[in-house]
C-alpha positions as CSV (number, residue, x, y, z in Angstrom):
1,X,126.1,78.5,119.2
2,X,122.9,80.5,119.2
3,X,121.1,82.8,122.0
4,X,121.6,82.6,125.3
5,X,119.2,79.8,126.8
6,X,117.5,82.7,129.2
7,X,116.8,85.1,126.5
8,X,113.3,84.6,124.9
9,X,111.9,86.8,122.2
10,X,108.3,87.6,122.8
11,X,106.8,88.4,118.7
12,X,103.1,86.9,119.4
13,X,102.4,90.3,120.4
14,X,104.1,93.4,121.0
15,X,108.2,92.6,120.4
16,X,109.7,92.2,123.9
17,X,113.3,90.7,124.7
18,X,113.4,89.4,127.6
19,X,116.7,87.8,129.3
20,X,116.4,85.7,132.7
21,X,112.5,86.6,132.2
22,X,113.2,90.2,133.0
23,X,112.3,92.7,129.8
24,X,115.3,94.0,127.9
25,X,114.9,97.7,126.3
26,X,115.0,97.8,122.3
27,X,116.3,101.5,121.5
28,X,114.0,102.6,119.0
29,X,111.6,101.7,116.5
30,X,114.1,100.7,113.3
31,X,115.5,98.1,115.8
32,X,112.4,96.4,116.6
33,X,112.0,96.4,112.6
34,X,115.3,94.9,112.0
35,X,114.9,92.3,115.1
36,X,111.7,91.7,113.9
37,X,112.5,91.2,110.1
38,X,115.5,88.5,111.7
39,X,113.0,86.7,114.2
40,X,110.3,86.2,111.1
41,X,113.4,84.8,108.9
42,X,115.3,82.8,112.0
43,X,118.3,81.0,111.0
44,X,118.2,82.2,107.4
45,X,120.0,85.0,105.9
46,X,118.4,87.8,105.1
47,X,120.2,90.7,103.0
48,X,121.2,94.0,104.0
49,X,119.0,95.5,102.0
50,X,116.2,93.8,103.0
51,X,117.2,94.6,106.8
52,X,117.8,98.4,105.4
53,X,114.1,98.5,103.9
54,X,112.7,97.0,107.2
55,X,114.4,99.7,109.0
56,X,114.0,103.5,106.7
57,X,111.5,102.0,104.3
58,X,111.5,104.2,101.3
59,X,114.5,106.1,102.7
60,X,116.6,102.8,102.7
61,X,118.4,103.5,99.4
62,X,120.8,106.3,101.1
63,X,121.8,104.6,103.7
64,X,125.7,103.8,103.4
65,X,126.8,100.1,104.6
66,X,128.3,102.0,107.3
67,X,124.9,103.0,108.9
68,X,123.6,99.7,108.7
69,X,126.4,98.2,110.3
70,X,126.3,100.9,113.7
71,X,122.4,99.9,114.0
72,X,123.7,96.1,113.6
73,X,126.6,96.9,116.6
74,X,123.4,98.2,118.6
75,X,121.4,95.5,118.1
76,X,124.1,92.8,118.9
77,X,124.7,94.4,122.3
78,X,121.3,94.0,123.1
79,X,121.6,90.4,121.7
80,X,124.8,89.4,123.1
81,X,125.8,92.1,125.8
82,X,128.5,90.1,127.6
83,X,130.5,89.7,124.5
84,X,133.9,91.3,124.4
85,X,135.2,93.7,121.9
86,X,136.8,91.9,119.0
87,X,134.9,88.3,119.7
88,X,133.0,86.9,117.1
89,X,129.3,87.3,117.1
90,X,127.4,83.8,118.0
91,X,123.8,85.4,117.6
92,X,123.5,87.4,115.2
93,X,126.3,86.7,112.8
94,X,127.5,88.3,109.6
95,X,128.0,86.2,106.3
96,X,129.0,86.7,102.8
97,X,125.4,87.4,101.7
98,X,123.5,88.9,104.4
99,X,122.5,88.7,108.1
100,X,121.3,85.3,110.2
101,X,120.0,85.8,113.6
102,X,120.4,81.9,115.4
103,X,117.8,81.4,117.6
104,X,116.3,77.7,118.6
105,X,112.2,76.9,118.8
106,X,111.9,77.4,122.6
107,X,113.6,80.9,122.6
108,X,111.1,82.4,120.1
109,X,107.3,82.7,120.3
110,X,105.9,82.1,116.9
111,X,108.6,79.4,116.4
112,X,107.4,77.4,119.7
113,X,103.7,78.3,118.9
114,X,104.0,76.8,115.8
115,X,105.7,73.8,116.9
116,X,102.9,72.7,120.2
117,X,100.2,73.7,116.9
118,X,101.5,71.0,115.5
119,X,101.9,68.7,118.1
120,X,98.1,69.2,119.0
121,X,97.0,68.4,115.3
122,X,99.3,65.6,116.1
123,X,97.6,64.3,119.1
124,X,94.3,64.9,118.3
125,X,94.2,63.3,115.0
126,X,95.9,60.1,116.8
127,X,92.8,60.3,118.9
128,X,94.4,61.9,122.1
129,X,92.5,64.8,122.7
130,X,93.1,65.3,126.6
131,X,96.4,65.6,125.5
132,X,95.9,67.3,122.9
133,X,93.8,70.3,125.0
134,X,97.2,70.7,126.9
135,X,99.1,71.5,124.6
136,X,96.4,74.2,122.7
137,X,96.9,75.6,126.3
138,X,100.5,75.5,126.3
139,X,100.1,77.5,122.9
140,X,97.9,79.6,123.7
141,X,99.6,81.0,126.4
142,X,102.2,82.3,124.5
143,X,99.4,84.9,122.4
144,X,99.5,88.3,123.2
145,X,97.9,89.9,120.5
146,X,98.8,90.8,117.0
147,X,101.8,89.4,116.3
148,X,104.5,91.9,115.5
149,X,102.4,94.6,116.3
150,X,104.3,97.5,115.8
151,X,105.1,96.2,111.7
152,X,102.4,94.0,110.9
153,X,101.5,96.1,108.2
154,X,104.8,95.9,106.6
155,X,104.5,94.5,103.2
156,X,107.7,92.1,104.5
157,X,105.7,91.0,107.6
158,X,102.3,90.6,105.7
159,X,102.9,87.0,104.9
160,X,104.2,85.8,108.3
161,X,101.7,87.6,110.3
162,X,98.9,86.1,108.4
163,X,100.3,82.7,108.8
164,X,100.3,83.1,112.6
165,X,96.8,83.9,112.6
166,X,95.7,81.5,110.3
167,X,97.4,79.0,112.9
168,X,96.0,80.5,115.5
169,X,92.5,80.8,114.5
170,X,92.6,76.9,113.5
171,X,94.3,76.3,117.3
172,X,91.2,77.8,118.6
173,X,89.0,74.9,116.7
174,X,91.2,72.3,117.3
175,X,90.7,73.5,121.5
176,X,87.2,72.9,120.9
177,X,86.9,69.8,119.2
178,X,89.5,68.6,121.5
179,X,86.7,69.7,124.5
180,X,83.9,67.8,122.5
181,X,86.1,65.0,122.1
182,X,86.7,65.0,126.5
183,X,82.8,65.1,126.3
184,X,83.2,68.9,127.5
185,X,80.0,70.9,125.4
186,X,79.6,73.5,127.7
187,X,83.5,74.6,128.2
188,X,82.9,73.8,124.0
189,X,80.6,76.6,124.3
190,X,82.1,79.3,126.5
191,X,85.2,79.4,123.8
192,X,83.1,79.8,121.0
193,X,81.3,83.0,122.1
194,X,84.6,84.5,121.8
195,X,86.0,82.5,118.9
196,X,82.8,83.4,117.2
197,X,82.8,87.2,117.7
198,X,86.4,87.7,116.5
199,X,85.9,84.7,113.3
200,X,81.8,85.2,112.4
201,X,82.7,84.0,108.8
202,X,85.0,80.5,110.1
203,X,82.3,77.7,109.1
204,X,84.2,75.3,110.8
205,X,83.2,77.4,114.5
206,X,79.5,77.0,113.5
207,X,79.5,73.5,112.6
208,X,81.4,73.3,116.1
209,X,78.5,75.5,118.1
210,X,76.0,73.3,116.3
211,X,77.1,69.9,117.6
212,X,78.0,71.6,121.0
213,X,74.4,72.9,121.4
214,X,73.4,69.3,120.3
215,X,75.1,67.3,122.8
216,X,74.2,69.9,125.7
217,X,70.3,68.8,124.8
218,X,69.5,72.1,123.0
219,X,69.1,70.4,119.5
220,X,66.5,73.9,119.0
221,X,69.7,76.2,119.5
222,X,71.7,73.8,117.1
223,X,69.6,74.4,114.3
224,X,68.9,78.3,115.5
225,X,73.1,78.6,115.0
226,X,72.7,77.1,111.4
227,X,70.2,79.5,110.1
228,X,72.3,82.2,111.6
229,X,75.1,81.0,109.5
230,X,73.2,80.6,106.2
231,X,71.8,84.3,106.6
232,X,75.7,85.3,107.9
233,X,77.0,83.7,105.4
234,X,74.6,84.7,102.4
235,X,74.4,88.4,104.1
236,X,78.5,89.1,103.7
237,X,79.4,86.7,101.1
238,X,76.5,85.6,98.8
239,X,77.6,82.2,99.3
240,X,75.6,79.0,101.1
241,X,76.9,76.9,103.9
242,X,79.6,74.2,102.8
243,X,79.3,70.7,103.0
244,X,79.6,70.0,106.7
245,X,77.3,72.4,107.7
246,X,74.5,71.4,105.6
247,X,75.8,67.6,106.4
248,X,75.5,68.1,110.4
249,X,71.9,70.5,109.8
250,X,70.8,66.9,108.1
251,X,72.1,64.4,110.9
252,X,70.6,66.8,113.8
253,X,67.2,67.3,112.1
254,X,67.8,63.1,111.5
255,X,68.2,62.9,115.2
256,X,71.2,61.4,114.8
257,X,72.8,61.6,118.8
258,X,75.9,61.3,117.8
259,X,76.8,63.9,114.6
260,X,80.1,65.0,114.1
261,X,81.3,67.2,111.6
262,X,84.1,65.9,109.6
263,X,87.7,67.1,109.9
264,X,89.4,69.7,107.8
């Protein structure tokens, strides 16, 4: 038995627990840090010293098993606030080596963002892409930000938040080809203004302006956006364009009308 099905925990973003989609105060910033150290490692254990770092940092080796356990007892009746004294935990439950928070896809952000990611890859590599745009939008919806704001610095949340934005950044150019696929360059084009001014150094977003600028009928902006990626590029990293942008520069200057850059 996991979470309650109306609690949802909110971690693409600042950490909000919400419960019958009204927010649910976390007392404090050490139990945000342990919630948030159980959300990135759902349904695994993770020690108590690993939870007792996420909480005091460098002042975790004091800390008597004691103390951990009263910040635990808080958490849980945030977690599980109907449960009676003396009933086992169902949420976040204690075993011989550590901590495990049970939690399913759909009551945790990252968990269900990474899951529709997938299913949009999915889709759009089975050449679905109308159905594929939905569900970019279903995940996208669900991004508020940085996620795990207040401890993505952490060295323990390091990895996990730069998987999420990784995913998200590659969720963006999947959106986009899926609108190219729909035969949608201008919608194409709107999204990567934005996509652009947060990722200037993602190839994969030029290559995308390119061919969107090419199938609205301004071939002379298609080949503007490449040189501004070679100079970009060459400018910041001392490097030249990759293979599919040099590829579609030589299909549009071909005028090939139908170039397409190749997927990742």
């Amino acid at each position: 038995m996991g979470v309650g099905t109306a609690v949802r925990f909110r971690d693409l973003g600042p950490l909000l627990v919400e419960r019958d989609r009204k927010p649910v105060p976390i007392a404090g910033a050490r139990l945000a840090a342990a919630l948030s150290l159980l959300l990135i490692h759902a349904d695994r254990v993770v020690t108590p010293d690993a939870l007792a770092e996420a909480m005091w940092g460098g002042e975790a080796s004091p800390r008597s098993p004691s103390t951990l356990d009263s910040h635990v007892w808080r958490l849980r009746k945030v977690l599980e606030p109907e449960r009676g004294r003396g009933a086992p935990a169902s949420v976040l439950l204690r075993e011989p080596a550590g901590y495990r928070l049970l939690a399913t896809t759909e009551q945790v952000d990252s968990l269900l963002f990474a899951q529709l990611a997938g299913e949009a890859r999915d889709l759009l590599a089975g050449g679905q892409p109308a159905r594929a745009l939905r569900r970019t939008d279903e995940a996208l919806a669900l991004w508020r930000g940085q996620p795990f704001a207040a401890v993505a610095d952490e060295l323990w949340a390091e990895a996990a938040v730069a998987r999420l934005r990784e995913l998200h950044a590659q969720l963006r150019e999947r959106r986009i080809e899926a609108l190219l696929a729909v035969g949608d360059p201008q919608r194409a084009l709107v999204e990567l203004e934005s996509a652009l001014a947060e990722e200037p150094l993602r190839e994969r977003l030029w290559a995308q302006r390119m061919l969107a600028n090419h199938r609205s009928g301004r071939t002379d902006q298609a080949l503007h956006a490449y040189q501004r990626a070679r100079s970009l590029l060459h400018d910041e990293l001392g490097i030249e364009p990759g293979a599919e942008l040099r590829e579609l520069h030589r299909r549009i200057l071909a005028e090939d009308p139908e170039p397409a850059p190749s997927r990742p």
